[in-house]
N, C-alpha and C positions, 0 to 999 in steps of 0.2 A: 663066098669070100674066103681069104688062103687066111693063113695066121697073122704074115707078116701086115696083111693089108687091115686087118681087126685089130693087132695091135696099134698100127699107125695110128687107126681112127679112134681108138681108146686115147690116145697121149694125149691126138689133136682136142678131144672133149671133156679132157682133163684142165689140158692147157687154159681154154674157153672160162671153164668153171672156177679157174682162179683167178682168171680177171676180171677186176670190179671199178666201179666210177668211182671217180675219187670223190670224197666227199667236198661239199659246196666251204665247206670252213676250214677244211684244208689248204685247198687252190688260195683262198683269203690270206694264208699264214706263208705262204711262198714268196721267197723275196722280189719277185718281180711283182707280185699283184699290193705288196701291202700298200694299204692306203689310200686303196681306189676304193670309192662310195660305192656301200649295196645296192644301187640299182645295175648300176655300169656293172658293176661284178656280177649280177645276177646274169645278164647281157650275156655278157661275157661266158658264163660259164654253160648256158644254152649251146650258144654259138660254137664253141670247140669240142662238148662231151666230152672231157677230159676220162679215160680209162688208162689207169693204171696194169702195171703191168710184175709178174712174182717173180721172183730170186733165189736161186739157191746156193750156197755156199759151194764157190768151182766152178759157177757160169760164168762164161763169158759175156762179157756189157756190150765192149767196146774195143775196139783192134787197133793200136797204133798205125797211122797211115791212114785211115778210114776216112772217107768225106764227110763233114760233120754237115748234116740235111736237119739235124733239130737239136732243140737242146732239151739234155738231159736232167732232170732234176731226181735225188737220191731223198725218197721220200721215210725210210725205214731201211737200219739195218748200214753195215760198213762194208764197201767197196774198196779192191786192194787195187791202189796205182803202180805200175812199174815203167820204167824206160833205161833204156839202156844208152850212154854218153861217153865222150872220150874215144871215139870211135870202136865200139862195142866191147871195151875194157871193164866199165862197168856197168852194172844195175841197179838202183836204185829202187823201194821198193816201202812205200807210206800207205796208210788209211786214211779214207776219206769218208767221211761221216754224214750221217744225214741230219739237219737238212742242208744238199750243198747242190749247187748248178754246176755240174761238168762242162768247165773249157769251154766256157761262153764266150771266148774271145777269137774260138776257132769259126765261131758260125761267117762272120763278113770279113772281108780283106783277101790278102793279096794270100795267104795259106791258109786253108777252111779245110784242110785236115787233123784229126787228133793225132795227139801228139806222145800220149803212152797207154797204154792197155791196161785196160779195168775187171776186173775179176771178182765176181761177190767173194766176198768174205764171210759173208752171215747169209740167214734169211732175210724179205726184204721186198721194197717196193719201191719200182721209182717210173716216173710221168717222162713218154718222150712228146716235146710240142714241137710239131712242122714247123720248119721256116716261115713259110709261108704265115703260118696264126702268129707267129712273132713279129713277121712287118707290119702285117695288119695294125697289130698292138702299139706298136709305134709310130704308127701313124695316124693314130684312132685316138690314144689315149696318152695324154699326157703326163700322166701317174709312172704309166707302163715304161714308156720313153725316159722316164727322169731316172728311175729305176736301176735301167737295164744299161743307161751310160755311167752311173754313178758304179755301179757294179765292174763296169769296163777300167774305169778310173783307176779304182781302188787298184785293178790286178799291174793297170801303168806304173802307176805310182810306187808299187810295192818291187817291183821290178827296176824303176828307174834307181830309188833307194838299194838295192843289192848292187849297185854300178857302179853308185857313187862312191863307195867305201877304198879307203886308201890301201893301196898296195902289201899285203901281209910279208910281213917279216920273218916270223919266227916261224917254225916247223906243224907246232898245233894250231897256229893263224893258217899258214897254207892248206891245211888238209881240210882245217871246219868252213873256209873261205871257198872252195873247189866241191864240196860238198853241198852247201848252202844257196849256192847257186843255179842249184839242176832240181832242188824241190819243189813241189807245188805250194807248200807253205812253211816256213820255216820254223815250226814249232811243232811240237808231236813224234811219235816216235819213227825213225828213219831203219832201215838194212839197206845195208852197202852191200855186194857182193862184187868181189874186187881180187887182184892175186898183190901180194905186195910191192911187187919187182913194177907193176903196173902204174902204182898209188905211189912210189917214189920216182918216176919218172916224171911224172904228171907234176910233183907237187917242187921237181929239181933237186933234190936230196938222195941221199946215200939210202939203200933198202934196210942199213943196221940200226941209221937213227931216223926213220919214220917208225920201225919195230921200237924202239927204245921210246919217242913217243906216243903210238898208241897206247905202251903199260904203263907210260903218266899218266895218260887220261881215265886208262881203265883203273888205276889205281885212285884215281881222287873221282871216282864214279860217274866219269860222266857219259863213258859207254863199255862195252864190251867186247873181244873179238877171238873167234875162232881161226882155225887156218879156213881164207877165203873170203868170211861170213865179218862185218862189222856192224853192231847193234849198235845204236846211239839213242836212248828209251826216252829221252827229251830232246828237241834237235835245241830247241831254246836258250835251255838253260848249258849245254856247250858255245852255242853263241854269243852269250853274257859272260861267258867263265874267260873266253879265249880274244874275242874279236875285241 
């Protein structure tokens, strides 16, 4: 056996030995299963073998464009989201924490691919379940079903809510209103990576007074910015300050 081919089979029985079943009171505490009676669950949890899977901070998860074939659940450890909007102007770039289901709204419909790239952030583990054990479920179980469109709901709803909002006026309403739009949740800390000349076209304003108010903002704390780079360390609390 050559080196390369010993190293391979080192990695792969590396790999092997850090994957472990997920425990039975885990799968219980996942937002699609809460609530389903221990027996069903026990069923259940035969039926799928649920094996987990380890993370290391710089892996790649997840690839924007990617056909989503399961959904992902982020069982330990934070996951870095990025996409890029405004026709590749900017990047956008939040944490996603565990416990959370990755873009469960990419699995059915009419675009069932992901929609930004995920990158561990930390050490970590997270459960991918087939499609397929996902129809099942909702076809099977009622629990599972109530669940997983309550879940669907929420992300409608929180989206239809970001629509509705009347037309921003002022200079820090345009930017937190253009920004607040393209996250996966509007709270927690955001990086923009942006050029200015970009960020006042976008937002219909002069490149002097979008400069003049990001040092409002970074002045009464509500984020920060280098040349390029804008940190917003609560997306939230800019949201309440501005909108």
């Amino acid at each position: 056996m050559d080196v390369a081919a010993a190293c391979c089979e080192n990695c792969e029985s590396q790999k092997i030995k850090a994957m472990k079943k997920l425990d039975y009171e885990q799968l219980a505490s996942l937002p699609l299963f809460l609530g389903i009676d221990g027996s069903t669950l026990s069923s259940i949890y035969e039926t799928i073998n649920p094996v987990v899977a380890p993370m290391r901070k710089g892996n790649a998860i997840i690839t924007s464009g990617e056909e989503c074939r399961s959904l992902l659940f982020l069982l330990e450890g934070f996951v870095q989201a990025s996409a890029a909007f405004g026709k590749n102007r900017f990047t956008i770039y939040e944490l996603v924490h565990a416990v959370s289901v990755v873009e469960p709204q990419c699995l059915f419909g009419l675009h069932t691919t992901y929609t930004r790239n995920y990158t561990a952030d930390s050490g970590g583990y997270y459960l991918r379940l087939p499609k397929s054990v996902i129809v099942r479920q909702m076809m099977e179980n009622d629990v599972f079903r109530f669940n997983f469109t309550n879940m669907l709901s929420s992300l409608a709803q929180d989206t239809v809510n970001r629509l509705r909002r009347l037309p921003p006026q002022t200079t820090e309403a345009k930017i937190t209103d253009l920004f607040s739009r393209q996250v996966l949740r509007p709270a927690g800390r955001k990086q923009i990576k942006c050029k200015m000349t970009d960020l006042a076209k976008c937002v219909g304003e002069t490149r002097l007074n979008v400069s003049r108010t990001l040092h409002k903002l970074e002045d009464a704390g509500l984020l920060s910015f280098t040349r390029g780079i804008i940190d917003i360390p609560y997306m939230e609390k800019l949201i309440a300050k501005v909108m």
